[in-house]
C-alpha positions as CSV (number, residue, x, y, z in Angstrom):
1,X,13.9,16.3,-3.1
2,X,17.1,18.0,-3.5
3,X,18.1,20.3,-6.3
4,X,19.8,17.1,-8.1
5,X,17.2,15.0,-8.9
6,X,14.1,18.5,-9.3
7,X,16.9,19.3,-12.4
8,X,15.7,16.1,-14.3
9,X,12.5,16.6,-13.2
10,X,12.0,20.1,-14.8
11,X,13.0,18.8,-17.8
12,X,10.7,15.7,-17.8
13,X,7.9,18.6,-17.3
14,X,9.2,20.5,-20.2
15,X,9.6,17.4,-22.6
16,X,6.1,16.1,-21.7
17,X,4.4,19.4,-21.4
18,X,5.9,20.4,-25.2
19,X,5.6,17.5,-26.4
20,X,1.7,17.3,-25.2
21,X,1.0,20.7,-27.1
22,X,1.7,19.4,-30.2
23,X,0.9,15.7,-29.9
24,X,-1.4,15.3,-27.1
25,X,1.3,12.7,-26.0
26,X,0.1,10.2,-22.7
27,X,-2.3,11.5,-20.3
28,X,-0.5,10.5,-16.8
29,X,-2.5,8.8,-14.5
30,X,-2.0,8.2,-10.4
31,X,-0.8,5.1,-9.2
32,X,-0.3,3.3,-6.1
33,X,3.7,2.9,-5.2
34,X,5.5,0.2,-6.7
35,X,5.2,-1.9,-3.8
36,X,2.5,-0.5,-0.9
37,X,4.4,0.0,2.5
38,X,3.9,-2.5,4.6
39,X,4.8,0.2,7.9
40,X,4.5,3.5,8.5
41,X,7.7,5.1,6.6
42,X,9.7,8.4,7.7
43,X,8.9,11.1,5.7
44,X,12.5,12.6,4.6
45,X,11.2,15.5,2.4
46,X,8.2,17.2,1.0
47,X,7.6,19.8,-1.3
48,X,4.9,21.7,-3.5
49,X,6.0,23.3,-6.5
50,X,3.2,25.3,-9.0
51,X,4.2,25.0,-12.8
52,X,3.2,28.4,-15.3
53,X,3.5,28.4,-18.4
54,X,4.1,31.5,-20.5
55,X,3.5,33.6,-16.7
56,X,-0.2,31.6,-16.4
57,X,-0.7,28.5,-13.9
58,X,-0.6,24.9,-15.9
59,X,-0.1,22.7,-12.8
60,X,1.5,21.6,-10.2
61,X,4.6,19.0,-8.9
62,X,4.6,17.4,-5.7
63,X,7.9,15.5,-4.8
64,X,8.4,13.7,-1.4
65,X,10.7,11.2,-0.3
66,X,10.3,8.4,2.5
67,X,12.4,5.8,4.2
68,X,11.3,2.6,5.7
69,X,14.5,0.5,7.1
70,X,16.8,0.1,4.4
71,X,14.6,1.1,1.6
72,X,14.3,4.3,0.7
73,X,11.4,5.2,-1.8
74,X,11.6,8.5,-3.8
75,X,8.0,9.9,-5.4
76,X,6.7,12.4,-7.5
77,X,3.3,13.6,-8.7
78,X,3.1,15.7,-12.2
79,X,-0.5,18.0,-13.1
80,X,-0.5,20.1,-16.2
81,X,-2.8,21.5,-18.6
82,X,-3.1,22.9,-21.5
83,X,-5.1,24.0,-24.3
84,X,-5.0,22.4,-27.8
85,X,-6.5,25.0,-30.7
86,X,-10.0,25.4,-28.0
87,X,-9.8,21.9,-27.0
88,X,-8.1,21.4,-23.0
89,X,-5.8,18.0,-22.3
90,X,-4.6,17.4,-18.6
91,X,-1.2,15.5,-18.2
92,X,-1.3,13.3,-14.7
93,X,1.4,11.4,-13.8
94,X,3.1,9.8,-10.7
95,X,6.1,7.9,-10.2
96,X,8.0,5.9,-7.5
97,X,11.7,5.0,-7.1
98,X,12.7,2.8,-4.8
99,X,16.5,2.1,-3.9
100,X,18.2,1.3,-0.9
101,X,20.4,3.3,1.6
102,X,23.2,2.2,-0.1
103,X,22.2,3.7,-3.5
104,X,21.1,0.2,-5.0
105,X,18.4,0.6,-7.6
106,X,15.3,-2.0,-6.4
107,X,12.2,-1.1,-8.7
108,X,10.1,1.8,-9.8
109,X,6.8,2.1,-11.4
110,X,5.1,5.2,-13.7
111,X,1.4,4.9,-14.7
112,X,0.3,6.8,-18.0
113,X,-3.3,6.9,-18.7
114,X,-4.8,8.0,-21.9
115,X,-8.8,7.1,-21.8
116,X,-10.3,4.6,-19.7
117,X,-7.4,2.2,-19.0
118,X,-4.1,3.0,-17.2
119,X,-0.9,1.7,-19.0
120,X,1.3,0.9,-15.9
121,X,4.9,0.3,-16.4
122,X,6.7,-1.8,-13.8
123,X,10.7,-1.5,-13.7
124,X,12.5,-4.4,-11.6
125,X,16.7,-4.2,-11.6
126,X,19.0,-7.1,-10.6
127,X,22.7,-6.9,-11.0
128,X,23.1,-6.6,-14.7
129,X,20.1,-5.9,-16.1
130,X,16.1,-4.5,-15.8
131,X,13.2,-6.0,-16.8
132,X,10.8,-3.7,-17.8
133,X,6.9,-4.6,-17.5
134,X,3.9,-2.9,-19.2
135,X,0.4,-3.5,-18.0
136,X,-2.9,-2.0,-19.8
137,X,-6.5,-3.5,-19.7
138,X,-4.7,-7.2,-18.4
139,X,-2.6,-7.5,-21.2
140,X,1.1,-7.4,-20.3
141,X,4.5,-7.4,-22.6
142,X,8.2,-7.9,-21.0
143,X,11.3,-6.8,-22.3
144,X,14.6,-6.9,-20.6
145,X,17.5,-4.2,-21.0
146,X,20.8,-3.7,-19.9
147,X,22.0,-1.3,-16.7
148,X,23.5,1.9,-17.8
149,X,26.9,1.7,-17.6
150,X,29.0,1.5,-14.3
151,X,28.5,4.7,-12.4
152,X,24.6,6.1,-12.9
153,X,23.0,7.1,-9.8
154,X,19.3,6.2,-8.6
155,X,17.2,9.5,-7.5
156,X,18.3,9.6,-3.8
157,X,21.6,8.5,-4.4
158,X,22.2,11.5,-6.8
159,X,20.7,14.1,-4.7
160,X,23.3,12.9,-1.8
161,X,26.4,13.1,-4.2
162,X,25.0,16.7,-5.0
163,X,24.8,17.8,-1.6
164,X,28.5,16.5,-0.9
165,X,29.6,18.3,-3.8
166,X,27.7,21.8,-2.4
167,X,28.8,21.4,0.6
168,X,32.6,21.7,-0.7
169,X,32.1,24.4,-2.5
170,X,31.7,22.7,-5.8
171,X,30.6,25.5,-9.2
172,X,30.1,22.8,-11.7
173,X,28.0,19.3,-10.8
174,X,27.5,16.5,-13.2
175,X,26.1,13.1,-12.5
176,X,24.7,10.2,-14.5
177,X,20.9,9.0,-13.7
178,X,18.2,7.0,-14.5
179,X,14.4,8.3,-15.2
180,X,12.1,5.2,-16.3
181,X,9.5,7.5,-17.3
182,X,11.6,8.8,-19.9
183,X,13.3,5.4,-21.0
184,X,15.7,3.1,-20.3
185,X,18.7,5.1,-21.4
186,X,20.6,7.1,-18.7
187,X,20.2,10.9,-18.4
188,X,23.5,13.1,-17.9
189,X,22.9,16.5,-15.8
190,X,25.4,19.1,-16.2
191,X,25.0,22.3,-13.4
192,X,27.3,25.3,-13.6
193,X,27.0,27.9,-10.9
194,X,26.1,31.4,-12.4
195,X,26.3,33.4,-9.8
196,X,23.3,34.6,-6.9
197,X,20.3,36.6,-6.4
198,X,17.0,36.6,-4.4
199,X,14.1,35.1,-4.9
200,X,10.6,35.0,-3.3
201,X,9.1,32.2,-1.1
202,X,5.7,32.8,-0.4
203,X,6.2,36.5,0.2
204,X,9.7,36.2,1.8
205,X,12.5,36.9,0.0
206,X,15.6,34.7,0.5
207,X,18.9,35.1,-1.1
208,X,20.1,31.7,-3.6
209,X,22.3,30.8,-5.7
210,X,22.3,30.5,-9.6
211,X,22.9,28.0,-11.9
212,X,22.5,26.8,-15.3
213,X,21.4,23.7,-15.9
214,X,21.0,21.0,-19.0
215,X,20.2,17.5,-19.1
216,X,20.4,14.8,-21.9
217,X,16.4,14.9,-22.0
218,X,16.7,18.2,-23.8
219,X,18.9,20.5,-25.4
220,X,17.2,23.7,-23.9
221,X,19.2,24.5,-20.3
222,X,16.9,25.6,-17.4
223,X,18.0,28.6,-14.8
224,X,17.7,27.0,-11.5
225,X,17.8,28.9,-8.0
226,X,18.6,27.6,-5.1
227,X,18.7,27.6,-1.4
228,X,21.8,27.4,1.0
229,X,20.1,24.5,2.4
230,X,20.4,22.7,-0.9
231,X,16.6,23.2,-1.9
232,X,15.6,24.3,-5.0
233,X,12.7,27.3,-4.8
234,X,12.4,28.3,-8.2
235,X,13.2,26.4,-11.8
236,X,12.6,28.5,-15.8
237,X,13.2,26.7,-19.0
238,X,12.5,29.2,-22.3
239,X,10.6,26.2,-24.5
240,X,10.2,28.5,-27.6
241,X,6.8,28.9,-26.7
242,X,6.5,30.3,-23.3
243,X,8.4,29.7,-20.7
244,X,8.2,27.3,-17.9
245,X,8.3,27.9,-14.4
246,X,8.4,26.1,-11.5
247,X,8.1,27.6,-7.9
248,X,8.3,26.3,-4.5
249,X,4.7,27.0,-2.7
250,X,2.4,25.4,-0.7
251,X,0.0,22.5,-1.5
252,X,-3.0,25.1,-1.4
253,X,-1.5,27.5,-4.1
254,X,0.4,24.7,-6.4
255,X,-3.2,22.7,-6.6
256,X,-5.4,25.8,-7.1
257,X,-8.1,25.3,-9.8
258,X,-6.6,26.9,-13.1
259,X,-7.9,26.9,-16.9
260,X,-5.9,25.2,-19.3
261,X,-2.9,27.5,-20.9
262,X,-4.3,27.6,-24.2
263,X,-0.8,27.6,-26.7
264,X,-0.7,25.5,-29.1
265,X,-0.9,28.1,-32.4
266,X,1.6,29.2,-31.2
267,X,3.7,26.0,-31.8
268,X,2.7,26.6,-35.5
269,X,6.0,27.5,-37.8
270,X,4.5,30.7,-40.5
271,X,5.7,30.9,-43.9
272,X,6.8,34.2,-45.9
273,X,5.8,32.9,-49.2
274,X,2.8,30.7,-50.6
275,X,3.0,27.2,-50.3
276,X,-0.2,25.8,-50.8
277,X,1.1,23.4,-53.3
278,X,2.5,21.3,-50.9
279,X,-0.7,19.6,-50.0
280,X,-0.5,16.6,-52.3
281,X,2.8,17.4,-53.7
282,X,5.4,14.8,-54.9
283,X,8.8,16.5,-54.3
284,X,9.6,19.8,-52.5
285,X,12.9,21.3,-51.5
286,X,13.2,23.6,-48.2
287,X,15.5,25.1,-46.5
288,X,15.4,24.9,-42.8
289,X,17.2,27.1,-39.8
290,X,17.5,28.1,-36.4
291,X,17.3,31.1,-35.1
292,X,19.8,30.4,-32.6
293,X,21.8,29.5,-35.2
294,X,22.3,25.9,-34.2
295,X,20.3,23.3,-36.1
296,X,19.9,19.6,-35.3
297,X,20.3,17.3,-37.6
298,X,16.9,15.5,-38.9
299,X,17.2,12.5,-40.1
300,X,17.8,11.3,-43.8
301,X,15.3,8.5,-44.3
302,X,12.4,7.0,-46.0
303,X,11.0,10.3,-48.1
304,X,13.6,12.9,-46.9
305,X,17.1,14.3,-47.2
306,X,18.7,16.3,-45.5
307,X,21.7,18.3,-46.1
308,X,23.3,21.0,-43.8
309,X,24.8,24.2,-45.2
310,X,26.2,25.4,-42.6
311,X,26.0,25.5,-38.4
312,X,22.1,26.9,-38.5
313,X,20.8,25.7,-41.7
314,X,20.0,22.7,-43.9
315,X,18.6,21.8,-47.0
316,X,15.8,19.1,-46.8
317,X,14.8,17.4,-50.1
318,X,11.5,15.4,-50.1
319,X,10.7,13.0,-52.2
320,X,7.2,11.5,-51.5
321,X,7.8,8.6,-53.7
322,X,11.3,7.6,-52.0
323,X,12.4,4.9,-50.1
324,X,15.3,4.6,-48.3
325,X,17.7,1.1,-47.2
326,X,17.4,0.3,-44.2
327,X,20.7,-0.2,-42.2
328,X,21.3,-3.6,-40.4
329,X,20.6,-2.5,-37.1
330,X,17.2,-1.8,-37.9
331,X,17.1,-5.2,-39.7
332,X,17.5,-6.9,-36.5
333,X,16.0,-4.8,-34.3
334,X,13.1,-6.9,-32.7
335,X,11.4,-4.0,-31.6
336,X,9.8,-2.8,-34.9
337,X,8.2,-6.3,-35.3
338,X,7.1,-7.2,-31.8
339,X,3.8,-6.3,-29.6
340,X,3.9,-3.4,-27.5
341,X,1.5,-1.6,-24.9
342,X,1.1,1.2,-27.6
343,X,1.1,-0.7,-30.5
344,X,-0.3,-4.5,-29.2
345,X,-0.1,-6.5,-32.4
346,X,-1.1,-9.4,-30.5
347,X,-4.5,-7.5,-29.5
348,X,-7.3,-9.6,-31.3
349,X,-9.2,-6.7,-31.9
350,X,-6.2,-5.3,-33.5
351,X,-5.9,-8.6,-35.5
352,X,-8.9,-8.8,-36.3
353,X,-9.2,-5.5,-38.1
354,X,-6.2,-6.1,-39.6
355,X,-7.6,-9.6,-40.9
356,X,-10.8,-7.7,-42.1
357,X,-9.3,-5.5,-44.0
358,X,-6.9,-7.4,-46.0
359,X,-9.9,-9.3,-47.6
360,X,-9.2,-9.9,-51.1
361,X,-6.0,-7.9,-51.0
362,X,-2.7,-8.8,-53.0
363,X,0.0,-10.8,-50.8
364,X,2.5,-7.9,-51.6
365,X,3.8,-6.1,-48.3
366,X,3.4,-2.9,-50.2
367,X,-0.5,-3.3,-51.0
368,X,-1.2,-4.6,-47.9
369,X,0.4,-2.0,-46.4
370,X,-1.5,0.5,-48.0
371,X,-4.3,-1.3,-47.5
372,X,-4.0,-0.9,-43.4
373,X,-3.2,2.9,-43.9
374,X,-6.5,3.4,-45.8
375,X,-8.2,1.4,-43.3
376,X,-6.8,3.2,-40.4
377,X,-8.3,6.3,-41.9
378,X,-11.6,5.1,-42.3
379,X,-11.8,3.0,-39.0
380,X,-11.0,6.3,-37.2
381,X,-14.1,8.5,-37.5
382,X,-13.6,10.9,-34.6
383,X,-11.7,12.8,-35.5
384,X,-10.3,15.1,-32.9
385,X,-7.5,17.4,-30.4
386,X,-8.9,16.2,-27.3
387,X,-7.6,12.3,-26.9
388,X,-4.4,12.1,-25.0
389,X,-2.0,9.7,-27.1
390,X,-4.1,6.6,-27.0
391,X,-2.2,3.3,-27.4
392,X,-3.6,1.1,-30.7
393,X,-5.6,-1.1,-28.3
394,X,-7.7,1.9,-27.2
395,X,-7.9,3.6,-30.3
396,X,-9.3,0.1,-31.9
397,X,-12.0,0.4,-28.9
398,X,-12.8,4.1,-29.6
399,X,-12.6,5.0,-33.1
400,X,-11.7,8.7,-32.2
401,X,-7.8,10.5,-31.9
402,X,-6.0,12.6,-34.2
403,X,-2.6,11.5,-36.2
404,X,-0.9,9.7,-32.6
405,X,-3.8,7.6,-33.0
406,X,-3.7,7.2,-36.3
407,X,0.0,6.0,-36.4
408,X,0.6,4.0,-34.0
409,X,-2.5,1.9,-34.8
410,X,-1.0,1.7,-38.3
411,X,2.2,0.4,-36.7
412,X,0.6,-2.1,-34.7
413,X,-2.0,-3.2,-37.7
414,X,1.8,-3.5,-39.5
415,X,3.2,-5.7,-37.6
416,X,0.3,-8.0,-37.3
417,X,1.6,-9.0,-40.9
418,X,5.2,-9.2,-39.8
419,X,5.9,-6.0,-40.9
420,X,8.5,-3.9,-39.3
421,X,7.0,-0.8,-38.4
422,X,7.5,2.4,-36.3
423,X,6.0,6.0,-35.4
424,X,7.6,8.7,-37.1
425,X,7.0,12.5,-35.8
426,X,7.6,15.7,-37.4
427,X,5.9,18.5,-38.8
428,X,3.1,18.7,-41.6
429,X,2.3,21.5,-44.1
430,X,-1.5,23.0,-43.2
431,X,-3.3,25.3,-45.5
432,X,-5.6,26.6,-43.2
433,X,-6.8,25.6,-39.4
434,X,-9.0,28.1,-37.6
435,X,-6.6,31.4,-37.7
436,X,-4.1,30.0,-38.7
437,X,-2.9,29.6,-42.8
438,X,0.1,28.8,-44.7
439,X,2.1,27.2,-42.1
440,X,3.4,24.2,-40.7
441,X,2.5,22.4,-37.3
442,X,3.1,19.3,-35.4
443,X,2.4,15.4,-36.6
444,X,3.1,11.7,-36.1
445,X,2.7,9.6,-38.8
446,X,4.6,5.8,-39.8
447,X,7.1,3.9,-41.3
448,X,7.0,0.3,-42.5
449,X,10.2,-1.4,-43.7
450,X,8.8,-2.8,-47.4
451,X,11.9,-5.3,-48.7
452,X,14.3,-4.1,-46.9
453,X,13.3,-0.1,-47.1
454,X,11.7,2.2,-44.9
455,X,8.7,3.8,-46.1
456,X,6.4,6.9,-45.4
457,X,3.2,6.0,-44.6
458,X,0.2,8.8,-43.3
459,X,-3.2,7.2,-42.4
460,X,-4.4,10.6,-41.8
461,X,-3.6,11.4,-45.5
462,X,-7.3,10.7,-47.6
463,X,-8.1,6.8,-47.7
464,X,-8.2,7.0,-51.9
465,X,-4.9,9.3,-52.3
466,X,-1.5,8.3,-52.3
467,X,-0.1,7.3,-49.0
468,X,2.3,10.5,-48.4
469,X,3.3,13.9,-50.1
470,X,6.1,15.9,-49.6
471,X,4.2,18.3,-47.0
472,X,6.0,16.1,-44.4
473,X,9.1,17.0,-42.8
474,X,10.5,14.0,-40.7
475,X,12.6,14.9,-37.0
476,X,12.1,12.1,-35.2
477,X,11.4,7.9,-34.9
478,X,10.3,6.2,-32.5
479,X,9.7,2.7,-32.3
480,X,6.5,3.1,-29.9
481,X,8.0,0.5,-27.4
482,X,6.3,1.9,-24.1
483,X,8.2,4.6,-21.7
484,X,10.7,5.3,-23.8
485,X,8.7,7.3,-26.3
486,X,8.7,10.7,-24.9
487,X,12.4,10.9,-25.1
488,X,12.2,9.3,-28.9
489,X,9.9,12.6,-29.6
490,X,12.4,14.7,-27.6
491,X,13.7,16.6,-31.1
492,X,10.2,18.8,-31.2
493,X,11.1,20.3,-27.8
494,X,14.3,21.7,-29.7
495,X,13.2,22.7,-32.2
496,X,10.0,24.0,-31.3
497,X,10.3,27.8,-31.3
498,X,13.6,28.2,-32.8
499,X,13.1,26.9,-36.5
500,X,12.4,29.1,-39.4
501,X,11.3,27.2,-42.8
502,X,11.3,28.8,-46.8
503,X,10.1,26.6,-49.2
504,X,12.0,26.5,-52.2
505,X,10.4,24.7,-54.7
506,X,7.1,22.5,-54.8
507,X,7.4,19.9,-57.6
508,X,10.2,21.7,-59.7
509,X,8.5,25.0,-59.6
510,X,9.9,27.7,-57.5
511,X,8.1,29.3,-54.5
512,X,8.4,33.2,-54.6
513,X,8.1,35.0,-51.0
514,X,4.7,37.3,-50.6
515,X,3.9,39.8,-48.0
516,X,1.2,38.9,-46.0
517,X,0.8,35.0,-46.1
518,X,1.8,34.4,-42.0
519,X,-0.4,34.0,-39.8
């Protein structure tokens, strides 16, 4: 493909590769295209591009585009890997778009596979709207949304407005798009040329242009060098962590056998001053900033509050025994209550454990909630880094996953009860793991709206304790609704890298800062 639609796509490999080191988010699975050729189709373009990460090989990206009469189908294939604290998780993924010459939108299909069965998510547009299909294990669920509004541009379609644009001359591009496998919301690239250099191309060196490059996926901008043909040969993105790199090769040296790049402690957020009271701890107050000096705003609900001071910092209260009102819109909003392919409520297994253990519990949506969050942790008893993020239905089969697992079976056992429930993802205080102490890392737990209020619920938290502490901190909700939940989790990819944390005070009692408690 062109450089257009290669810009969203480095940024759908930074938000699932960061978002993969700290939540083993979907294993990506091949497919076949969203509907099979029926001829042979003209190949249009072809290209091999090997992903590093931190300066090591993760992976590879394969993007080619064909046309058979009017229809023009646009395809990509995604390989990364990584390492999670010893344990190694490959992302697979491919996807097809399929439009027609004109730039009308047709269908387009993503398959995500985490264990034995592929969740396959089927896209079909009409005129006003898409329905949006989700397969897994013969169990399907349909939702319908409406089009972005008037002026988005299908993958092809963009990459021809982009080369227009070059081709007068253009310094700035921007352009509205839709990526399924990042949701159902359109995605806004912004390019501004930078200026040019020279880059290498399989030992020849050929003179591009610069240009920096942001999408609405993620805050982080990429550097992107391209061609005077309009071809991009070399993408960076700086994810806090390591950076990643894409570069135009050949199928031999982009699918070379590599180990997974083993980063995750890194994603790990050291503190200066001892905070092992946290664990188990009622009420906490932090303060939270950026190193770039521009902070996001995290939400203020359920357990937490949070109150900027300035540009790059915040004040986040916690407050494990707090609720918070939920607005009307997420009083109506169907999709905290209905099955999904992550969290199937309509799975009998699902019900069924749900059923089980509710036995002899009080009628109260706040016992029986706690009830499922205790039972979630006992049902689960492999516990470990290597399960990609498992829908409910497979982690009902398997018994084994780490918090992903753990939540959004909690939100799917929820809503079995007509519960309104949700994943929540953020970051959780740990005392010790391995060689790393005293710091903070990556989690998912859920929320469940009790009369009318959302509440903090962590099944990972012990089965016989209370059902959260103020070792959370919340950044992001997600409602667990199928494709759309990588770009829900998008927050940890801005935050990853460039957020510092002092705890205050644990439980009224300040926190003094010590030499020698990072990592």
């Amino acid at each position: 493909m062109s450089f257009s639609s290669r810009s969203c796509a480095i940024s759908k490999c930074a938000l699932l590769l960061s978002v993969l080191l700290v939540l083993a988010l979907p294993a990506r699975g091949q497919a076949p295209a969203a509907v099979p050729p029926a001829a042979v189709a003209q190949s249009l373009e072809d290209r091999w591009y090997q992903l590093s990460l931190g300066g090591k090989p993760c992976g590879s990206f394969h993007e080619w585009v064909e046309r058979q009469g009017e229809t023009i189908r646009s395809m990509t294939e995604t390989e990364m890997s990584v390492g999670r604290m010893g344990q190694g998780v490959t992302l697979r993924t491919k996807t097809t778009f399929e439009e027609t010459a004109r730039g009308v939108p047709l269908r387009a299909e993503i398959v995500k596979t985490s264990g034995a069965a592929p969740v396959r998510c089927m896209w079909t547009f009409t005129a006003t709207d898409m329905e949006i299909a989700d397969e897994q294990a013969g169990r399907r669920t349909v939702q319908r949304r409406p089009l972005p509004a008037q002026g988005w541009l299908p993958p092809y379609a963009a990459d021809e407005f982009v080369r227009h644009r070059l081709a007068s001359g253009a310094k700035e591009l921007r352009y509205v798009t839709l990526d399924p496998e990042s949701g159902p919301d359109a995605v806004q690239v912004e390019s501004v040329l930078k200026g040019s250099a020279d880059a290498e191309v399989d030992g020849r060196t050929v003179r591009v242009t610069e240009w920096s490059t942001k999408t609405s996926l993620i805050e982080r901008p990429s550097a992107e060098f391209m061609s005077s043909d309009g071809v991009l040969v070399r993408s960076t993105t700086d994810l806090g962590v390591g950076i990643l790199e894409s570069r135009l090769t050949t199928r031999a040296i982009a699918t070379a056998a590599a180990a997974p790049v083993e980063i995750m402690a890194r994603t790990f957020i050291s503190l200066t001053g001892n905070a092992r009271a946290l664990s188990g701890s009622r009420h906490a107050e932090l303060e939270v900033t950026a190193k770039d000096s521009v902070l996001a705003t995290l939400p203020s609900v359920g357990a937490q509050v949070f109150s900027r001071t300035g540009a790059g910092a915040a004040r986040v209260m916690i407050d494990a025994d707090a609720s918070s009102i939920a607005p009307p819109a997420d009083v109506a909003d169907a999709r905290f209550t209905r099955a999904s392919v992550m969290a199937d409520s309509d799975d009998p297994a699902i019900r069924a454990l749900a059923q089980k253990s509710l036995v002899g519990c009080a009628a109260l949506p706040l016992a029986r909630a706690e009830a499922l969050r205790s039972a979630v942790n006992r049902f689960i008893t492999n516990k470990n880094l290597a399960s990609g993020f498992a829908t409910a239905s497979e982690a009902v089969k398997s018994r084994s996953g780490d918090c992903t697992e753990h939540a959004v079976l909690l939100c799917a056992l929820l809503r079995t009860q007509g519960i309104p429930a949700r994943v929540a993802s953020g970051l959780l205080y740990v005392p010790q793991s391995g060689a790393i102490h005293n710091a903070y890392g990556w989690h998912m737990w859920t929320q469940a709206m009790i009369d009318g209020k959302w509440v903090d619920f962590d099944a990972v938290l012990a089965p016989d304790g209370p059902r959260f502490d103020a070792s959370h901190i919340l950044t992001g909700l997600s409602a667990a609704d199928g494709a759309s939940i990588d770009s829900d989790l998008s927050r940890i990819v801005d935050l990853m890298g460039d957020t510092a944390i002092e705890v205050r005070s644990i439980d009224g009692k300040p926190v003094a800062a010590s030499k020698g408690s990072s990592k």
